[in-house]
C-alpha positions in Angstrom: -25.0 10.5 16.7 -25.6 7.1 15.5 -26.3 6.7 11.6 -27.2 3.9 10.0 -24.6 3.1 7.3 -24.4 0.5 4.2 -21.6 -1.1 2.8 -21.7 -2.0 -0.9 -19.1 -4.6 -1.9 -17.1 -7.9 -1.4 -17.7 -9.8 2.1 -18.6 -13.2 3.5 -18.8 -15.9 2.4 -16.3 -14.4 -0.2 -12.6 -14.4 0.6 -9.7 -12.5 0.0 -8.3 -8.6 0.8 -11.2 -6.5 -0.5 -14.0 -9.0 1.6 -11.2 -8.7 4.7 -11.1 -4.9 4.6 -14.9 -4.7 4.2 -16.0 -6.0 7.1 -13.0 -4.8 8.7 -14.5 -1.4 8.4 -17.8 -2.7 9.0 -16.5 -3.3 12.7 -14.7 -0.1 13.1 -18.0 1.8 12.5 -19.9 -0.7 14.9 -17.4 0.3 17.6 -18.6 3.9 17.4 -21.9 3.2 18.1 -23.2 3.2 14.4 -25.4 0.5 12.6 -23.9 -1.6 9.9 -25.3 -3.9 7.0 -23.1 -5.3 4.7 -24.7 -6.1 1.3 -22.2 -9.0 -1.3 -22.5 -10.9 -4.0 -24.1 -14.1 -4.4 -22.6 -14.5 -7.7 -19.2 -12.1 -8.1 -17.8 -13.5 -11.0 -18.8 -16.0 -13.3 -16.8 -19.0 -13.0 -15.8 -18.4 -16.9 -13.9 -15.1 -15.7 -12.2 -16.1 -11.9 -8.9 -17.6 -12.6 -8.3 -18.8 -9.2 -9.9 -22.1 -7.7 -12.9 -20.2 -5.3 -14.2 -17.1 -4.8 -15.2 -18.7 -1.3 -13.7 -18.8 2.5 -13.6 -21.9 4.6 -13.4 -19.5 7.5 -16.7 -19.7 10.0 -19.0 -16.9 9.3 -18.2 -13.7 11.3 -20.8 -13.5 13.8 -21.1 -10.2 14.5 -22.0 -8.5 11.7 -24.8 -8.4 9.1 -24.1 -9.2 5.9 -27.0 -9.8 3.2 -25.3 -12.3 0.4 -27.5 -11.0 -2.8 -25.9 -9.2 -5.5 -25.7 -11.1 -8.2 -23.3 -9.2 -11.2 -24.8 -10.2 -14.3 -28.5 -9.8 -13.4 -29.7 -6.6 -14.0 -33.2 -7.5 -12.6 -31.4 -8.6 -9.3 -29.9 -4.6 -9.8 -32.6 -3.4 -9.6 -34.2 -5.1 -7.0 -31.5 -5.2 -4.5 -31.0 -1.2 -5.4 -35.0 -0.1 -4.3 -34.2 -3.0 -1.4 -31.0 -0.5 0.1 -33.6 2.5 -0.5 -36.4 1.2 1.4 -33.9 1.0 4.4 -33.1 5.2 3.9 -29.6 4.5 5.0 -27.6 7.9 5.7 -24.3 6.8 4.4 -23.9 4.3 1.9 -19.9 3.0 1.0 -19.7 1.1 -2.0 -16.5 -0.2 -2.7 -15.4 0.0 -7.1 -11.8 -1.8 -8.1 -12.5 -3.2 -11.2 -14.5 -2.1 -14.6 -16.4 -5.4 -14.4 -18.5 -4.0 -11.1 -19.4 -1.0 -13.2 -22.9 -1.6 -14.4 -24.2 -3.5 -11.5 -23.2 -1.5 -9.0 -24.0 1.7 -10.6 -27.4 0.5 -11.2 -27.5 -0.3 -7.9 -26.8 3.3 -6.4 -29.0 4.6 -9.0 -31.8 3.3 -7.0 -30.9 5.4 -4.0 -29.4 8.4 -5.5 -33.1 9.9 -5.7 -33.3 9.9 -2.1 -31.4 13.0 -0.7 -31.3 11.7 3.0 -28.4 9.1 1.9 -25.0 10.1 0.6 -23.2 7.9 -1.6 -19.2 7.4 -1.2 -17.4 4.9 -3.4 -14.5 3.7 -2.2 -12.0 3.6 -4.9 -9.3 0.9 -5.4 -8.6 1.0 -9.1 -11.1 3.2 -11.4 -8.6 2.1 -14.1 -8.0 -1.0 -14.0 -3.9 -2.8 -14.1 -5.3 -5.6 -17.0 -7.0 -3.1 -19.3 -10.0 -4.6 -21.6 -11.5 -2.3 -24.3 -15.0 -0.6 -22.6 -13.1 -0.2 -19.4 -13.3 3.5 -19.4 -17.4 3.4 -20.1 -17.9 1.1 -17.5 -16.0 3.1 -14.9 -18.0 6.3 -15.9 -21.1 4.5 -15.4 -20.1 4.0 -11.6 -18.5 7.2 -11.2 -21.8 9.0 -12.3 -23.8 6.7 -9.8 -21.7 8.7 -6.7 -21.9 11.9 -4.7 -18.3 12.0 -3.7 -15.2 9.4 -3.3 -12.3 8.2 -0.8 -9.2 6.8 -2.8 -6.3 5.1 -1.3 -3.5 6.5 -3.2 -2.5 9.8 -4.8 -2.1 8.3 -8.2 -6.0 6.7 -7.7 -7.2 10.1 -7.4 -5.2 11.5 -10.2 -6.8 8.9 -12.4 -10.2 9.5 -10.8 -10.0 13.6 -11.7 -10.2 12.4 -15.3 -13.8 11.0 -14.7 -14.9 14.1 -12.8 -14.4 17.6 -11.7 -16.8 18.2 -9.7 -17.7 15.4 -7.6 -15.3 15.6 -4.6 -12.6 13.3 -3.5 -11.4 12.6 -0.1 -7.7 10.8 0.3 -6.6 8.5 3.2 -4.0 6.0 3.0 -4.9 2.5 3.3 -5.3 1.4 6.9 -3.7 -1.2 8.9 -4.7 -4.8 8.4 -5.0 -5.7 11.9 -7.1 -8.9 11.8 -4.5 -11.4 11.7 -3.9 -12.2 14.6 -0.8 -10.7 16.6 2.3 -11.0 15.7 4.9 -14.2 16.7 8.1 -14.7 18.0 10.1 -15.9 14.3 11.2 -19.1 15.8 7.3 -20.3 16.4 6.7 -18.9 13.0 9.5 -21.1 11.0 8.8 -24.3 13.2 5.1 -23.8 12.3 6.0 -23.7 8.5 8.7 -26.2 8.3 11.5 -23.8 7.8 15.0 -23.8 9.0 15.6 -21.6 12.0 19.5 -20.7 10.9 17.7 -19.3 7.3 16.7 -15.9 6.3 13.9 -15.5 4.4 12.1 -13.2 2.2 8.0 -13.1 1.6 6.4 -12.3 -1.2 2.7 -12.9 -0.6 -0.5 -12.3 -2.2 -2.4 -13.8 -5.4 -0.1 -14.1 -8.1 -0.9 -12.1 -11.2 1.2 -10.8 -14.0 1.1 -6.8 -12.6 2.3 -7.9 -9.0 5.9 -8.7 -10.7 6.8 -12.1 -9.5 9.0 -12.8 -12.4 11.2 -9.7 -11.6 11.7 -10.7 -8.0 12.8 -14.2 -9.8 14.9 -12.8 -11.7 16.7 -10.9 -8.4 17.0 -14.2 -6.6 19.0 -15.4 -9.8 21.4 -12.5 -9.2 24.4 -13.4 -7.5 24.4 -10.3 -5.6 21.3 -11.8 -3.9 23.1 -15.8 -3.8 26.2 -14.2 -1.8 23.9 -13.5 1.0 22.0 -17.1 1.3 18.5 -15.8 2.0 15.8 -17.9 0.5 11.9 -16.6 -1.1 8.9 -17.9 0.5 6.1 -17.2 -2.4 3.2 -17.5 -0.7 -0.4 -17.0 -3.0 -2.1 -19.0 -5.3 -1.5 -18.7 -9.3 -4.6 -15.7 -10.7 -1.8 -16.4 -13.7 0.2 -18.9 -15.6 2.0 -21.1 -13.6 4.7 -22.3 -16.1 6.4 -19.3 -16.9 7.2 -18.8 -13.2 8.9 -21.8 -12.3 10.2 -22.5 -15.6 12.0 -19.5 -14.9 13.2 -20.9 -11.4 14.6 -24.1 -13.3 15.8 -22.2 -15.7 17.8 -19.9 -13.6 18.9 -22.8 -11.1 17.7 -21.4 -8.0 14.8 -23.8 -7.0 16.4 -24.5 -3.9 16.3 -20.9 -2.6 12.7 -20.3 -3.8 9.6 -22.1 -1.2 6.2 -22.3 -3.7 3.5 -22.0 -1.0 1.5 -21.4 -3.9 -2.1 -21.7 -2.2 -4.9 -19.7 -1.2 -3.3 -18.7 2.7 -6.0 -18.7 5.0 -6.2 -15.8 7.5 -5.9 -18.6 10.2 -2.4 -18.8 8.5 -1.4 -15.4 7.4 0.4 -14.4 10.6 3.0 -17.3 10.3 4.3 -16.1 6.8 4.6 -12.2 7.8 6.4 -13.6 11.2 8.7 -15.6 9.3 10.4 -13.4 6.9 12.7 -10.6 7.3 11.3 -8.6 4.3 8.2 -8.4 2.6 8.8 -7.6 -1.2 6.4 -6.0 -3.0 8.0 -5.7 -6.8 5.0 -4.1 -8.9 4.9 -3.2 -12.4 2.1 -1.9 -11.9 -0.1 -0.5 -8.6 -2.2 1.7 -6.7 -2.4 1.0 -3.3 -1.6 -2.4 -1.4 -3.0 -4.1 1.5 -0.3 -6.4 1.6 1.7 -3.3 2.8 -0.8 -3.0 5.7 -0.3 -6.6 7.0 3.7 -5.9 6.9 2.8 -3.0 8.5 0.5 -5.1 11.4 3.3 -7.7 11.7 6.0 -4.7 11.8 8.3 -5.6 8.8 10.4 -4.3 6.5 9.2 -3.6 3.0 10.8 -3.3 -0.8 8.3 -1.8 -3.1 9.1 -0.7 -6.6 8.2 2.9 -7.3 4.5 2.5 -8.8 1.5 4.1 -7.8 0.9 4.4 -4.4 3.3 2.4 -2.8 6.2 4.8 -2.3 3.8 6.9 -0.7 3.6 4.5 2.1 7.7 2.9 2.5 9.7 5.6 3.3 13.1 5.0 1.2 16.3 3.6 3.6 14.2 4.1 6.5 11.7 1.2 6.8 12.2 -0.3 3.7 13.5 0.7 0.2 11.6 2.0 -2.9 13.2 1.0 -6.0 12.8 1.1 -9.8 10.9 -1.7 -11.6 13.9 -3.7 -12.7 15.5 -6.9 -11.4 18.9 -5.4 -10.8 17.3 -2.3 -8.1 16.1 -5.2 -6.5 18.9 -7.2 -6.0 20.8 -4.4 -5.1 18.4 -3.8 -2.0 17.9 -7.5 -0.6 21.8 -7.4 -0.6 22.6 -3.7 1.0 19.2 -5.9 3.6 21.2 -7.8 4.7 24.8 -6.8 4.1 24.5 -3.6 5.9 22.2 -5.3 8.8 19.3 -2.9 8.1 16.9 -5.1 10.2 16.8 -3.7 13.4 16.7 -0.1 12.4 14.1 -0.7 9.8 11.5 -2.8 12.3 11.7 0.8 14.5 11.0 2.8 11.6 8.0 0.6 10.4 7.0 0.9 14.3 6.9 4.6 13.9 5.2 4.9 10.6 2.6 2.4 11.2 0.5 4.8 13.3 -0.2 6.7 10.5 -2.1 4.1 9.5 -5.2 4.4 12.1 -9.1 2.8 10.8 -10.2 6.2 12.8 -8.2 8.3 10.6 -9.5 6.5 7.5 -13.2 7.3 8.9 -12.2 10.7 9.5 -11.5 11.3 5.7 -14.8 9.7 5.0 -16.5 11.9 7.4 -15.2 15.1 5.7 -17.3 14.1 2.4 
């Protein structure tokens, strides 16, 4: 039966992951027959708090959903009134997405709007209920969300741990993150690296992704500087734009002498780009202090490649170890170690049929399933 369902959270004209997934999903329910209204933020951040350079795509609009650009954060009269706006539309499921403390207040006003009206149920979709950066009032913030709810979907095991010290008795559902399957299909490697410049003879590892301090760039450095990693001449493409300080990265690359071996792509990649990077590498390296889950895994996962992942929240859960990819400690050295046993040992070809067996695990219909349950 159709339903009409709402979906709370980032989306066009906003870029990035969480806007990409969003209407990802979005699409997924239009395909089973459902109706879909996407409701985003006018104003997501003040321009005080965003450390990157925009909050907004030059992609064209997606012309096939609906998408109502009106939250704004900070205005708790706009809370309110977008809130009683959702209600009047007596939508049956309503999916509002939570990753960071910040949302807490204006989307939990929000919901609090509906909650009185016992035809709609109200699932937040949980990224991060603690958040990597921790700010004093996090916790508070969080709560105030969390109470806004009727039940949740997390994307990681170590999400929903975190999540049962909110609640006990609001229930959870669990479903691993799902493919990223919206940039475009994969490339031969040869039309990827003649696209970007690159030498075809050259191996190359990606890392990709905004850089902040939690996504351990400066450990992955720090591997590249190992001569474990030298001996076997691959090279880094870093591929994101700075969300933190520029200099101590690639004072460290001077430092450590390896500027020839490490490519700063350091931009915002478009999605009209995306597929070139992932096609290019051998290995997507994912060296985490900190995490819960990661889309970026997804796109490796879409452009069937190999990952290293350090063993943090919810990424082992995903990279099975030696078979399609390697989980390791968070620590230079296990990652040196890796990239070289990578390519040393040839792992390449065995690892690409491993990630081609594991990524159907990873199905939007089994990800709607586990919201269905709720």
């Amino acid at each position: 039966m159709s339903k009409k369902i709402c979906i709370i959270g980032p989306a066009y004209p906003l870029r990035g992951g969480l806007a990409t997934f969003n209407e990802r999903l979005a699409k997924a329910y239009i395909a089973q027959g459902h109706q879909v209204k996407i409701y985003t933020f006018s104003l997501q951040y003040p321009s005080i708090f965003f450390p990157g350079k925009t909050q907004f795509s030059d992609d064209p609009a997606p012309s096939d959903l609906e998408i109502d650009v009106c939250i704004n954060s900070v205005n708790p009269l706009n809370w309110i009134a977008v809130g009683k706006r959702i209600a009047h539309k007596e939508f049956d499921l309503i999916i509002c997405r939570f990753w960071i403390p910040f949302m807490g207040p204006s989307l939990g006003t929000i919901l609090r709007q509906v909650k009185d009206r016992k035809k709609t149920k109200i699932i937040g979709l949980i990224d991060n209920i603690v958040p990597h950066e921790k700010r004093i009032g996090d916790r508070s913030l969080a709560q105030y969300f969390v109470k806004a709810c009727d039940a949740f979907i997390v994307m990681s095991k170590s999400v929903e741990e975190e999540l049962r010290t909110f609640t006990t008795t609001q229930k959870i559902g669990y479903a691993p993150h799902p493919i990223y399957d919206v940039y475009k299909d994969p490339i031969p490697q040869s039309e990827a690296k003649e696209y970007l410049g690159l030498d075809q003879d050259q191996s190359y590892l990606l890392f990709f992704g905004f850089i902040r301090a939690y996504k351990g760039l400066d450990l992955l450095i720090e591997a590249m500087g190992d001569q474990k990693v030298k001996d076997t001449n691959v090279k880094l493409i870093v591929a994101g734009e700075y969300y933190d300080k520029q200099e101590k990265y690639e004072s460290r690359i001077k430092a450590l002498d390896i500027s020839d071996n490490i490519l700063l792509h350091t931009k915002f990649i478009s999605n009209e780009e995306v597929h070139y990077y992932f096609c290019a590498a051998d290995l997507v390296v994912q060296p985490y202090h900190t995490a819960t889950q990661s889309g970026i895994s997804q796109i490796a996962y879409h452009f069937e490649k190999p990952m290293l992942v350090t063993n943090v929240g919810g990424l082992p859960e995903i990279v099975s170890h030696a078979k399609n990819g390697y989980v390791v400690p968070v620590n230079a050295e296990n990652i040196a170690l890796s990239i070289a046993d990578f390519y040393k040992e040839e792992r390449k070809q065995s690892f690409i049929a491993e990630v081609k067996k594991k990524k159907k695990e990873f199905s939007w219909s089994n990800f709607m399933d586990a919201i269905n349950k709720l």
